[in-house]
C-alpha positions as CSV (number, residue, x, y, z in Angstrom):
1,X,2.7,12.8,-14.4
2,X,3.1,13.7,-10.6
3,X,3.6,11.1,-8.1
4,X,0.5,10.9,-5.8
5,X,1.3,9.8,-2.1
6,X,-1.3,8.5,0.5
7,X,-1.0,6.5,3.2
8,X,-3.2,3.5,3.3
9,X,-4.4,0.8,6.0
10,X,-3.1,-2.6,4.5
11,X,-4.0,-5.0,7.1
12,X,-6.6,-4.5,9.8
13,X,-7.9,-6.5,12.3
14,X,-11.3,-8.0,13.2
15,X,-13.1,-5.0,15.7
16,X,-13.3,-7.6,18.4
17,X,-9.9,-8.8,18.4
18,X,-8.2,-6.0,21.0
19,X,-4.8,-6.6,20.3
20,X,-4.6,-6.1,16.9
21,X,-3.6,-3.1,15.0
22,X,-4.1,-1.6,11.4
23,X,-0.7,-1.8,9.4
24,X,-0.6,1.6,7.4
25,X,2.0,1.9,4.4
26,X,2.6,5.1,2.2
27,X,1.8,4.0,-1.3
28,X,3.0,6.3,-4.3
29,X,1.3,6.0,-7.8
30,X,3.3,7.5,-10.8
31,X,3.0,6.8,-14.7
32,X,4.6,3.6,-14.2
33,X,5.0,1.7,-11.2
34,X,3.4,1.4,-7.4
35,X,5.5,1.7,-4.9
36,X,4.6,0.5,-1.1
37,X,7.2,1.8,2.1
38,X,6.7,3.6,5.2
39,X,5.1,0.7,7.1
40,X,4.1,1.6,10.7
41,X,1.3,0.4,13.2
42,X,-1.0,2.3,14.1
43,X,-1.2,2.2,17.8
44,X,2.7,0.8,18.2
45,X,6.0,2.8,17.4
46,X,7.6,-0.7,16.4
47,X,10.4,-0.7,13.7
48,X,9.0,-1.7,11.0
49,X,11.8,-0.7,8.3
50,X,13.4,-4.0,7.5
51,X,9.7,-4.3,5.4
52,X,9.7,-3.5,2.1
53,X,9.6,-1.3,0.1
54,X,7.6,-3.1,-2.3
55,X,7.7,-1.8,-6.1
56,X,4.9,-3.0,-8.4
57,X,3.6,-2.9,-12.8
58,X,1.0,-0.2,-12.6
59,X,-0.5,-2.0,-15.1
60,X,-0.3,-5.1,-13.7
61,X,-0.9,-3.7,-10.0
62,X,-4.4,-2.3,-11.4
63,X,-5.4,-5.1,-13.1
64,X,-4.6,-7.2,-9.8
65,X,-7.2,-5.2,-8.3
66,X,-10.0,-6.0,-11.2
67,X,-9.3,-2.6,-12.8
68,X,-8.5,-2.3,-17.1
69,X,-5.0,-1.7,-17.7
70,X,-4.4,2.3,-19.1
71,X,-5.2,1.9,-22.7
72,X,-6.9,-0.8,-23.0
73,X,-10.1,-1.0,-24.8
């Protein structure tokens, strides 16, 4: 299976909070695990390398989110 990349907003703030920005990561899916890295802020060019990356279970990362494992029934 390919790897799939996207970036995705993680953390995002309340629309009437001005001085908060959305935290984006690049998230890559493959057959096995879900990896998270590439953190950045959206309206800042802070460093934001020392975070992560995070590796997750696929399975487990999918049924965190309410989702059926692959293969179950």
């Amino acid at each position: 299976m390919d790897v799939v990349t996207f970036r995705r907003v993680q953390l995002s703030s309340d629309p009437s909070a001005q001085s908060w920005w959305p935290l984006t990561a690049s998230v890559d899916v493959d057959e096995s695990t879900v990896h998270w890295g590439g953190f950045r802020m959206g309206h800042r060019d802070w460093d934001q390398s020392e975070l992560g990356p995070f590796v997750f279970d696929r399975d487990q990362y999918e049924l965190a989110l309410g989702r059926p494992a692959r293969g179950a029934h």
